[in-house]
N, CA, C and O atoms as CSV, one atom per row, in Angstrom:
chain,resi,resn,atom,element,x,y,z
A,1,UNK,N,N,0.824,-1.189,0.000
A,1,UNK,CA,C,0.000,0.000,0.000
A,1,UNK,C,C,0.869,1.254,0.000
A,1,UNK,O,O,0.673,2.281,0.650
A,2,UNK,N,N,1.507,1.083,-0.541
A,2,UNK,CA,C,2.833,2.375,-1.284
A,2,UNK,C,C,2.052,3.528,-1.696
A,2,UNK,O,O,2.515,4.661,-1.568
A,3,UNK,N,N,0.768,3.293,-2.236
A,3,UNK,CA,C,-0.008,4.449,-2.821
A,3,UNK,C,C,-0.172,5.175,-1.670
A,3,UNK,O,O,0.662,6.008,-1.314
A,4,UNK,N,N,-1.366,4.890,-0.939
A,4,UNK,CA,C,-1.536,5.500,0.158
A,4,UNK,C,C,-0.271,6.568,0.907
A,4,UNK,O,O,-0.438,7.771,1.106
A,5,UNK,N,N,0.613,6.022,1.145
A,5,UNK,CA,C,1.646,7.332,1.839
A,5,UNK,C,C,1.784,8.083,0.836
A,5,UNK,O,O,1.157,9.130,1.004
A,6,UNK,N,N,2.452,8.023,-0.385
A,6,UNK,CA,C,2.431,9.138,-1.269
A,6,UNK,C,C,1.194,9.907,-1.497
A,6,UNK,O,O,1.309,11.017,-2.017
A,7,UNK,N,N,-0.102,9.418,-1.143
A,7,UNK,CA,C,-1.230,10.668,-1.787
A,7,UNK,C,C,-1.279,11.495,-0.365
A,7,UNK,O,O,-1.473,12.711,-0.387
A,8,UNK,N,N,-1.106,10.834,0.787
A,8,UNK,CA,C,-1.008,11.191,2.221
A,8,UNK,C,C,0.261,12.052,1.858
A,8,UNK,O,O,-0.159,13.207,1.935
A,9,UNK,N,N,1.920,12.115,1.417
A,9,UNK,CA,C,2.578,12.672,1.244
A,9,UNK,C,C,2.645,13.841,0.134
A,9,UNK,O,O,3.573,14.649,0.105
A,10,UNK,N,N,1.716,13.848,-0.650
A,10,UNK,CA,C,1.503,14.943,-1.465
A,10,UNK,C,C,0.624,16.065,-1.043
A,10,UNK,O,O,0.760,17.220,-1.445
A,11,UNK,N,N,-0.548,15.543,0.033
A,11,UNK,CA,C,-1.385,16.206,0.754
A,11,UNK,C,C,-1.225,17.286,1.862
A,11,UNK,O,O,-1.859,18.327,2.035
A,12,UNK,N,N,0.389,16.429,2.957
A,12,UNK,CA,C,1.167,17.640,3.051
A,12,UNK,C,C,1.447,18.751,2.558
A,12,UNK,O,O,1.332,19.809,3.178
A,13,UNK,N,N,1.855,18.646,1.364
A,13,UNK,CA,C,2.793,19.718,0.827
A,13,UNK,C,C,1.574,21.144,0.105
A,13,UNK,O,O,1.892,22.208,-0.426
A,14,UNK,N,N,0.186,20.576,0.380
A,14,UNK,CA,C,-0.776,21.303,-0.040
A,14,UNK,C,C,-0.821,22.757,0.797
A,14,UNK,O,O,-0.382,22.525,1.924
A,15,UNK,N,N,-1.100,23.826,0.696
A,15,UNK,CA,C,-1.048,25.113,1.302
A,15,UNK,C,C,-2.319,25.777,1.737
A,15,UNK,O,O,-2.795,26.635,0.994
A,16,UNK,N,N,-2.691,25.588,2.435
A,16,UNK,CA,C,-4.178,26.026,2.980
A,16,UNK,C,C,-3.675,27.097,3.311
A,16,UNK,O,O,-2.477,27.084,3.597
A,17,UNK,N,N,-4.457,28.421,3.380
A,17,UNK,CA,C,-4.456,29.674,3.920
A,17,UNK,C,C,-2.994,30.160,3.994
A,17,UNK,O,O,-2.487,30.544,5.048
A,18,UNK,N,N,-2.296,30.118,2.718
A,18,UNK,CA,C,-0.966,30.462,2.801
A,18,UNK,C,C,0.203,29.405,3.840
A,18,UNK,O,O,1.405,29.589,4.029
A,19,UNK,N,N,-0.451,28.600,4.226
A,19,UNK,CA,C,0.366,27.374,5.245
A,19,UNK,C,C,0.168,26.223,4.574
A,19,UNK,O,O,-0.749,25.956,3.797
A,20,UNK,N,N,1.217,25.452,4.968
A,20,UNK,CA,C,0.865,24.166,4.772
A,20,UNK,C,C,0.241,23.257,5.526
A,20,UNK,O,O,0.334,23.281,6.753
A,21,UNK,N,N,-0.570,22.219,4.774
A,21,UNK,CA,C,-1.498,21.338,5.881
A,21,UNK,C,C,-0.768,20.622,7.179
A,21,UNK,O,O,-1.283,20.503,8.290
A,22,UNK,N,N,0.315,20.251,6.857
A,22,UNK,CA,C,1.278,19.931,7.571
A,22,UNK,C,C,1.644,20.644,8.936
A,22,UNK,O,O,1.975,19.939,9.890
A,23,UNK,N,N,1.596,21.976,9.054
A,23,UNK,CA,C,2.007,22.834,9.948
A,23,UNK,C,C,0.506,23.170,10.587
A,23,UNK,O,O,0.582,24.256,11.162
A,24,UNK,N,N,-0.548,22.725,10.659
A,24,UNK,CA,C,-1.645,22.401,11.414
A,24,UNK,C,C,-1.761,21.500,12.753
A,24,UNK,O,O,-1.434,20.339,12.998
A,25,UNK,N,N,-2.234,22.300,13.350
A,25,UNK,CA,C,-2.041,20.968,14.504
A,25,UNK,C,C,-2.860,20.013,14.467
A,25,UNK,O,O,-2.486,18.990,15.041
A,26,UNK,N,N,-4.466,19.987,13.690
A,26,UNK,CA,C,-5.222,19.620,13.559
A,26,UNK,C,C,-4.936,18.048,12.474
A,26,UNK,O,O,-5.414,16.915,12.532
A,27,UNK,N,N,-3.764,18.816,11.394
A,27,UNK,CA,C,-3.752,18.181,10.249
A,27,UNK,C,C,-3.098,16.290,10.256
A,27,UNK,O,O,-3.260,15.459,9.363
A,28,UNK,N,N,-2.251,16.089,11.806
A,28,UNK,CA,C,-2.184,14.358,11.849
A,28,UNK,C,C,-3.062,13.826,12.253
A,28,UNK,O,O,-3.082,12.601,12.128
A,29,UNK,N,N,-4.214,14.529,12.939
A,29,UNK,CA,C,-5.466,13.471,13.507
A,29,UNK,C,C,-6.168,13.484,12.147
A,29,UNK,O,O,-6.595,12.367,11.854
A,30,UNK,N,N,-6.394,14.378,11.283
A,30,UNK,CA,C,-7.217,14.158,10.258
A,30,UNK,C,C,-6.132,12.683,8.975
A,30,UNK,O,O,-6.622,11.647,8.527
A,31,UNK,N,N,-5.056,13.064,8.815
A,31,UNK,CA,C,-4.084,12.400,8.097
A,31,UNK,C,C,-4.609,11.078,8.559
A,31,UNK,O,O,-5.545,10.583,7.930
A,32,UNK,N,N,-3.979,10.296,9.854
A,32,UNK,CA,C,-4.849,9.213,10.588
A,32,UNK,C,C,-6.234,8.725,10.337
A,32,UNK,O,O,-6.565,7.545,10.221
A,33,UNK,N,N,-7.053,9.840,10.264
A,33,UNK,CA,C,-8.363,9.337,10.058
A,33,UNK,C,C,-8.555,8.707,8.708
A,33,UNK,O,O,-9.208,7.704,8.419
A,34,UNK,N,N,-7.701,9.674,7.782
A,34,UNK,CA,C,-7.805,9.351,6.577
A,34,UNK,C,C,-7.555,7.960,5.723
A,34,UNK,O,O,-7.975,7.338,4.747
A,35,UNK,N,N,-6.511,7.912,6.846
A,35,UNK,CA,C,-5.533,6.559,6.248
A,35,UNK,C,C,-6.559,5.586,6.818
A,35,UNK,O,O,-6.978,4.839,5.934
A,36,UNK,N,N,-7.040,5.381,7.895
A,36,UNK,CA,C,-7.735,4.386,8.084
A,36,UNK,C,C,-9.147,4.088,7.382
A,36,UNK,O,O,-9.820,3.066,7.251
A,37,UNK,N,N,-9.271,5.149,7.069
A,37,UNK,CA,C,-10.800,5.483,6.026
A,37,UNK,C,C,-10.695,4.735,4.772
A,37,UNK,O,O,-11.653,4.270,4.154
A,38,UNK,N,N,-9.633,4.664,4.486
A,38,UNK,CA,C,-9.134,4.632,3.321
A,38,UNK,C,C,-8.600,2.595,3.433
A,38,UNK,O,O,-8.790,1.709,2.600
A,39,UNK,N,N,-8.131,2.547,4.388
A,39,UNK,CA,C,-8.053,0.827,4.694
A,39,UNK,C,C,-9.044,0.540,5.095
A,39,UNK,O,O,-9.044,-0.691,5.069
A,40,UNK,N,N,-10.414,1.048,5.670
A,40,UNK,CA,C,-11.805,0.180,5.833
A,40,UNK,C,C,-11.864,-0.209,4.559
A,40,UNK,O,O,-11.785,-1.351,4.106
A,41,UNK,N,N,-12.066,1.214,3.791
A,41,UNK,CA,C,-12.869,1.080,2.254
A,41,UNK,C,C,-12.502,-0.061,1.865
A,41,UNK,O,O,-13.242,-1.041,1.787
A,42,UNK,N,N,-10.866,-0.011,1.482
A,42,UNK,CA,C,-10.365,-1.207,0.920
A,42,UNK,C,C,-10.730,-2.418,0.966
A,42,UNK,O,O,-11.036,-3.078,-0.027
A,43,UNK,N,N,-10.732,-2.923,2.412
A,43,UNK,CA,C,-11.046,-3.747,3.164
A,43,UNK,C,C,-12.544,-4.500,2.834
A,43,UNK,O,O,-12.842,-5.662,2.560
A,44,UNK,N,N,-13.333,-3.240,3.003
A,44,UNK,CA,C,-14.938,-3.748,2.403
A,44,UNK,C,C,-15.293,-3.828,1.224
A,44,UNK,O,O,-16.479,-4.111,1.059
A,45,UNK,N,N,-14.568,-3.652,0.178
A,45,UNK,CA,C,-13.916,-3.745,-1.080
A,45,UNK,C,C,-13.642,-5.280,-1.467
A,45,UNK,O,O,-14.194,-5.944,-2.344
A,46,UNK,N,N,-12.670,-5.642,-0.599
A,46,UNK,CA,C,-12.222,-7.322,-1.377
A,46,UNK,C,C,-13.191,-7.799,-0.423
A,46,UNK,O,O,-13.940,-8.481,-1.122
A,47,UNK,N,N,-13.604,-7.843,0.717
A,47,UNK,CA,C,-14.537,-8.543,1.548
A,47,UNK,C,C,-15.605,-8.593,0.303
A,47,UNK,O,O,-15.540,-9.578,-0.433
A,48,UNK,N,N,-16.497,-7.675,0.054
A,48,UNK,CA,C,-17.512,-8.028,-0.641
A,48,UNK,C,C,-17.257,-8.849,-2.427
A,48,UNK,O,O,-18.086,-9.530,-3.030
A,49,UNK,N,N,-16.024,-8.514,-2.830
A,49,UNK,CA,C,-15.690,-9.202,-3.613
A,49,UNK,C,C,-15.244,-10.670,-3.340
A,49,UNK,O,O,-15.461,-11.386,-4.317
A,50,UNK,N,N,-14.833,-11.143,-2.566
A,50,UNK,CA,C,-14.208,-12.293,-1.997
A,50,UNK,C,C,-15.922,-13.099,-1.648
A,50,UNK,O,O,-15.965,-14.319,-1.807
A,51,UNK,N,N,-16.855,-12.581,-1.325
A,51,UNK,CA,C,-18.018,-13.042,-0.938
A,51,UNK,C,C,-18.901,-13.137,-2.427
A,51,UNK,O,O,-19.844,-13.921,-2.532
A,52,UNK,N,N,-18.604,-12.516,-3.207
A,52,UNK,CA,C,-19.323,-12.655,-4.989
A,52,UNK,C,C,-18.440,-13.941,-5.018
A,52,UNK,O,O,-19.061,-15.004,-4.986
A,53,UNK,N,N,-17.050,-13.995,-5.075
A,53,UNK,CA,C,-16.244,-14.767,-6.007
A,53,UNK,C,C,-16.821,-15.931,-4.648
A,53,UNK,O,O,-15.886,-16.732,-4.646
A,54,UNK,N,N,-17.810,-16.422,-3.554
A,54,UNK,CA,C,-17.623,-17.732,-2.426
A,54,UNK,C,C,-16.722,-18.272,-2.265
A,54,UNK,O,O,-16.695,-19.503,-2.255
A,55,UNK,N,N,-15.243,-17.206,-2.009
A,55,UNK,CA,C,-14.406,-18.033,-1.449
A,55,UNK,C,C,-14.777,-17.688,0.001
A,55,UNK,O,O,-14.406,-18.563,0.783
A,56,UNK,N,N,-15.537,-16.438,0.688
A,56,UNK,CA,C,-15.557,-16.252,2.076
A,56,UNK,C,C,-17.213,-16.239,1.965
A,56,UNK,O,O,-17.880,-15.382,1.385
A,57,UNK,N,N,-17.620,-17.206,2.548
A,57,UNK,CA,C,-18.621,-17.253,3.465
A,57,UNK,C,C,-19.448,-18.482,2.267
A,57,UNK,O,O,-18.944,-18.778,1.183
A,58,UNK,N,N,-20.630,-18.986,2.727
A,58,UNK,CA,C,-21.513,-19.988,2.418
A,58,UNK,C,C,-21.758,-19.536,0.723
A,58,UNK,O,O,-21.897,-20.462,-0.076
A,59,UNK,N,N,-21.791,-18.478,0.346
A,59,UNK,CA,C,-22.115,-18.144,-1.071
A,59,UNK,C,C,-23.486,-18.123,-1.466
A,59,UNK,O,O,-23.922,-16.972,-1.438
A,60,UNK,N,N,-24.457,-19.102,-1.879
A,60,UNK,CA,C,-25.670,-19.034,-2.164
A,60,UNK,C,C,-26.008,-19.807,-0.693
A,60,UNK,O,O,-25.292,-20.223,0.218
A,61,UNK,N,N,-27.841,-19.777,-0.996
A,61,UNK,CA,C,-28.097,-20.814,0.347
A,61,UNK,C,C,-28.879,-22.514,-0.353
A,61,UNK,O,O,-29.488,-23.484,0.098
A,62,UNK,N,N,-28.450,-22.106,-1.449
A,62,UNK,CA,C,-28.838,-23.480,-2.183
A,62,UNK,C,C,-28.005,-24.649,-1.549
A,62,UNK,O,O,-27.323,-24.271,-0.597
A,63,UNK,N,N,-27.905,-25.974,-1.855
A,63,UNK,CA,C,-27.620,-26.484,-1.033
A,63,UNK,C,C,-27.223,-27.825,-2.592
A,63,UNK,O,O,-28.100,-28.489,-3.144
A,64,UNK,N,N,-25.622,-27.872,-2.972
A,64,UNK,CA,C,-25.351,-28.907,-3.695
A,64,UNK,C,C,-26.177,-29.781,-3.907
A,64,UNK,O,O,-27.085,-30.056,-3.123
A,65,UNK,N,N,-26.009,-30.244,-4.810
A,65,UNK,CA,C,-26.876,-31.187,-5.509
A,65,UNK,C,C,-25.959,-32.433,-5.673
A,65,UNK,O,O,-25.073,-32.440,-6.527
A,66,UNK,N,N,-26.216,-33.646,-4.718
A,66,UNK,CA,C,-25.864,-34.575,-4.254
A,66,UNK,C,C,-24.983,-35.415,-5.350
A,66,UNK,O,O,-25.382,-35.377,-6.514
A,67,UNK,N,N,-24.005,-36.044,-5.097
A,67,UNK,CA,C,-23.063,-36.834,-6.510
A,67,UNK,C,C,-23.008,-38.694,-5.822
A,67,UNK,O,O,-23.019,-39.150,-4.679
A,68,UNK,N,N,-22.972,-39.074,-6.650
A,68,UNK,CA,C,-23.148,-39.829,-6.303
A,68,UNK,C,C,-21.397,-40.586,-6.693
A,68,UNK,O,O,-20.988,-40.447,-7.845
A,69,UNK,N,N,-20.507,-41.337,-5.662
A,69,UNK,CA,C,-19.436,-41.810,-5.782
A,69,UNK,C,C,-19.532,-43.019,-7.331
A,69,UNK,O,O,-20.430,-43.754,-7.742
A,70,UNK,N,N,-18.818,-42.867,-7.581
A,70,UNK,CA,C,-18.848,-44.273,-8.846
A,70,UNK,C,C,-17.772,-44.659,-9.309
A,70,UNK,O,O,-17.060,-43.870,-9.931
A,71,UNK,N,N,-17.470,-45.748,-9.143
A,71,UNK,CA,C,-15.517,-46.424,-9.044
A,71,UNK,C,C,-15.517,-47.081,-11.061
A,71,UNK,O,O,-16.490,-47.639,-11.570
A,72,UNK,N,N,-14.533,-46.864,-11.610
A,72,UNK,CA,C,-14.430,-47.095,-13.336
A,72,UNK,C,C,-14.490,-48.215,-13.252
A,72,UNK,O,O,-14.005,-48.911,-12.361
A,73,UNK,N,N,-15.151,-48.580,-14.254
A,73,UNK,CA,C,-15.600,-49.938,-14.853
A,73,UNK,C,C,-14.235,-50.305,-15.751
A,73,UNK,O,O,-14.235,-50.333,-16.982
A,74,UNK,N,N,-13.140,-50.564,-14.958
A,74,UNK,CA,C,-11.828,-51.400,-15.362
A,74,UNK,C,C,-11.344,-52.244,-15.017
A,74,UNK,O,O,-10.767,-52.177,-13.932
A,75,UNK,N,N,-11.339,-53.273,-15.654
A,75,UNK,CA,C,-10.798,-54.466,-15.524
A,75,UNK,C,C,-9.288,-54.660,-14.430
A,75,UNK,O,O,-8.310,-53.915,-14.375
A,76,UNK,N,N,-9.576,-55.983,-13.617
A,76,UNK,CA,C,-8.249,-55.499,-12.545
A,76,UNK,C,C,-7.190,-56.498,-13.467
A,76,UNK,O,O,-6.299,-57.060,-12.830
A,77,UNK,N,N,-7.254,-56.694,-14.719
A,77,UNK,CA,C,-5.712,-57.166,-15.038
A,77,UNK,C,C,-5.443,-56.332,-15.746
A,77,UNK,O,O,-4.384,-56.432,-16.366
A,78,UNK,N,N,-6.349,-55.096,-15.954
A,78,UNK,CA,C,-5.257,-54.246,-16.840
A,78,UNK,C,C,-4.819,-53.147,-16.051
A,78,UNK,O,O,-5.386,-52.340,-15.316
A,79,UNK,N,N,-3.098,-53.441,-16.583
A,79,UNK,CA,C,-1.808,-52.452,-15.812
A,79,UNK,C,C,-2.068,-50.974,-15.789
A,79,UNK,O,O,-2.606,-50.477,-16.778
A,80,UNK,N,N,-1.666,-50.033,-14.516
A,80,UNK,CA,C,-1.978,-48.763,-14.822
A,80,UNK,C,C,-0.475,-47.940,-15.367
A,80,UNK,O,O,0.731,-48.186,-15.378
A,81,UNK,N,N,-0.953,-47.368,-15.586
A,81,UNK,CA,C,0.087,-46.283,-16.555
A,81,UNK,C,C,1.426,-46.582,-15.709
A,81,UNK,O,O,2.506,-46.750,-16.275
A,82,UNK,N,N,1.238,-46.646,-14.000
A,82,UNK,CA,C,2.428,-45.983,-13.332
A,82,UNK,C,C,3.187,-47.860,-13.199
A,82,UNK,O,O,4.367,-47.922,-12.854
A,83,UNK,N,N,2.579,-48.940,-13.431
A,83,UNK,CA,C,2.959,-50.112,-13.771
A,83,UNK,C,C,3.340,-50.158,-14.792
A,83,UNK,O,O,3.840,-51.261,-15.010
A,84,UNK,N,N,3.389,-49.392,-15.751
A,84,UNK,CA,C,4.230,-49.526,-17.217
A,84,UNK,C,C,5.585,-49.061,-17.540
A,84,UNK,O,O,6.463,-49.421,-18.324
A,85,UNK,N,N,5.375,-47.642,-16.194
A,85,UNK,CA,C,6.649,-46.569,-16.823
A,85,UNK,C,C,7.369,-47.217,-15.854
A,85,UNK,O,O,6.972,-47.743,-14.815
A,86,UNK,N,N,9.113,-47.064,-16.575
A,86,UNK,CA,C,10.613,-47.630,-16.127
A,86,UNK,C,C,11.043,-46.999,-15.214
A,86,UNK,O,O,12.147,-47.270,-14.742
């Protein structure tokens, strides 16, 4: 998150009322707020994407549709591949 300090570091150098934001006393509690504002967003960002893509959480409430196991219809004298190779 390299971005973040540089837009936070360019924001400094901004000049409010002939000063810079920087020379505010006000201006690191807001900086702080910002940055963390800015990592919720993010945050609720891939969360809700991560929850489209069901890798986090149940996904639909449908409920798989049952498989049934079924072992290949192969003969047990014929050799498998890893019985052939040298």
């Amino acid at each position: 998150y390299g971005v973040e300090a540089a837009i936070l570091a360019v924001l400094d150098e901004i000049s409010v009322g002939g000063e810079l934001l920087k020379t505010y006393s006000w201006w690191p509690f807001a900086r702080l707020a910002g940055f963390v504002i800015i990592n919720v967003v993010l945050g609720m960002i891939v969360y809700v994407l991560f929850r489209k893509a069901g890798i986090i959480g149940g996904g639909s409430n449908e409920t798989p549709p049952e498989t049934k196991a079924t072992t290949p219809k192969v003969p047990s004298w014929v050799p498998l591949d890893a019985e052939l190779a040298d």
